[in-house]
C-alpha positions in Angstrom: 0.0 0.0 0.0 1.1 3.7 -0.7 0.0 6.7 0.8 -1.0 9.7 -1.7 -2.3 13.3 -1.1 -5.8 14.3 -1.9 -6.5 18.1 -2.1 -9.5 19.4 0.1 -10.7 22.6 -0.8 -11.0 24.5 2.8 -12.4 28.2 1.9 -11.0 31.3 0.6 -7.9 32.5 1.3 -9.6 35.9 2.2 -11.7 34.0 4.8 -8.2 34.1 6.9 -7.3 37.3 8.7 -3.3 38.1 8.3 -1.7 37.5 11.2 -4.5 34.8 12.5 -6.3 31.4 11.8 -9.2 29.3 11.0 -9.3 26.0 12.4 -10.5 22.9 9.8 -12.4 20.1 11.4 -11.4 17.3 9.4 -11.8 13.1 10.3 -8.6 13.0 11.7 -9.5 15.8 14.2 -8.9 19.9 13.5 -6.2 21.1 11.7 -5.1 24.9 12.2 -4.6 26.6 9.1 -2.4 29.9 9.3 -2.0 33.4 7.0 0.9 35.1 7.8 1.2 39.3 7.2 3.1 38.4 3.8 0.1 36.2 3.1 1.8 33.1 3.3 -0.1 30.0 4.0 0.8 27.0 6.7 -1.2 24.1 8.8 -0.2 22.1 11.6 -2.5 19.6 13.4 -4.5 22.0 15.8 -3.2 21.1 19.0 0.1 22.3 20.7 2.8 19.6 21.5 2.7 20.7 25.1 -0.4 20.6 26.6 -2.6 20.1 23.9 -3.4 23.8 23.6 -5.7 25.1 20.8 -2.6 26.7 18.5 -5.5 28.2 15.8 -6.1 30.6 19.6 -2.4 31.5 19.4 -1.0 35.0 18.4 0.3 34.6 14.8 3.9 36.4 14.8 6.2 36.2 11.7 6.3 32.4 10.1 5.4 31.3 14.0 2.2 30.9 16.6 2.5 31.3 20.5 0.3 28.8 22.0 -2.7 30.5 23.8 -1.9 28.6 27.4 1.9 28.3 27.9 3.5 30.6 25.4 5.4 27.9 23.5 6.3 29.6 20.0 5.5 26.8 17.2 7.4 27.2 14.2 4.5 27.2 11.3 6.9 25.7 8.3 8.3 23.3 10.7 5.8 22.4 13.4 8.8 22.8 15.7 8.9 24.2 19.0 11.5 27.1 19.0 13.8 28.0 21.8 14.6 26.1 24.8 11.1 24.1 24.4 11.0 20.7 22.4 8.5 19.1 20.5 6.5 18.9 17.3 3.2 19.7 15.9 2.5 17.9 13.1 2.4 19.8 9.7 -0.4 19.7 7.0 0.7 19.9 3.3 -1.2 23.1 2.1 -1.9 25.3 -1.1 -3.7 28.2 -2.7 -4.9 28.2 -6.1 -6.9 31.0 -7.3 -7.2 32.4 -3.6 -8.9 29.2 -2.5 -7.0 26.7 0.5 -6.6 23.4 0.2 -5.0 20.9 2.4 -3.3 17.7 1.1 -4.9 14.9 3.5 -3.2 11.5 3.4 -5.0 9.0 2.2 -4.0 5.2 1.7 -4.0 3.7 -1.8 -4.4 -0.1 -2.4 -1.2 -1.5 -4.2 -2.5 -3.4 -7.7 -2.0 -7.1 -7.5 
């Protein structure tokens, strides 16, 4: 079996405020999906690798996110905590075509016999 990527269209990019979030509920639980001042688009898996903190709540800073509850800085391109913190939020693979988001979700493709 192989895993591919299937594009969901999640909304207009205009739907996202710079320097803030919207959060995606999807099957495999909310993603948080990110517009930076510069427009640029990320998405981690909407839960801080701390305490679980709602990161699409967090104060969007550069390419980054401060978790609402502890103040952990999240890297958005990496899912990586920054400083002296460790851990990792997982990151969602995500575009814009023609102002319109989409995340790449995983999905598992039968191999041919």
């Amino acid at each position: 079996m192989t895993a591919k990527l299937e594009w969901t269209d999640v909304g207009m990019l205009a739907d996202i405020p710079r320097r803030g979030a919207r959060q995606v509920v999807t099957p495999d639980g909310p993603i948080a999906v990110f517009r930076t001042h510069d427009d640029a688009v990320y998405a981690i898996v909407d839960r801080c690798p701390h305490k679980g903190g709602p990161l699409s709540q967090g104060i969007v800073h550069g390419a980054a996110v401060t978790c609402p509850l502890h103040n952990w800085v999240i890297d958005l391109q990496t899912g990586a905590a920054m400083g002296a913190d460790e851990g990792c939020a997982r990151t969602v693979p995500v575009r814009v075509v023609e102002g319109r988001v989409s995340l790449g979700m995983r999905v598992v493709a039968e191999r041919a016999a």
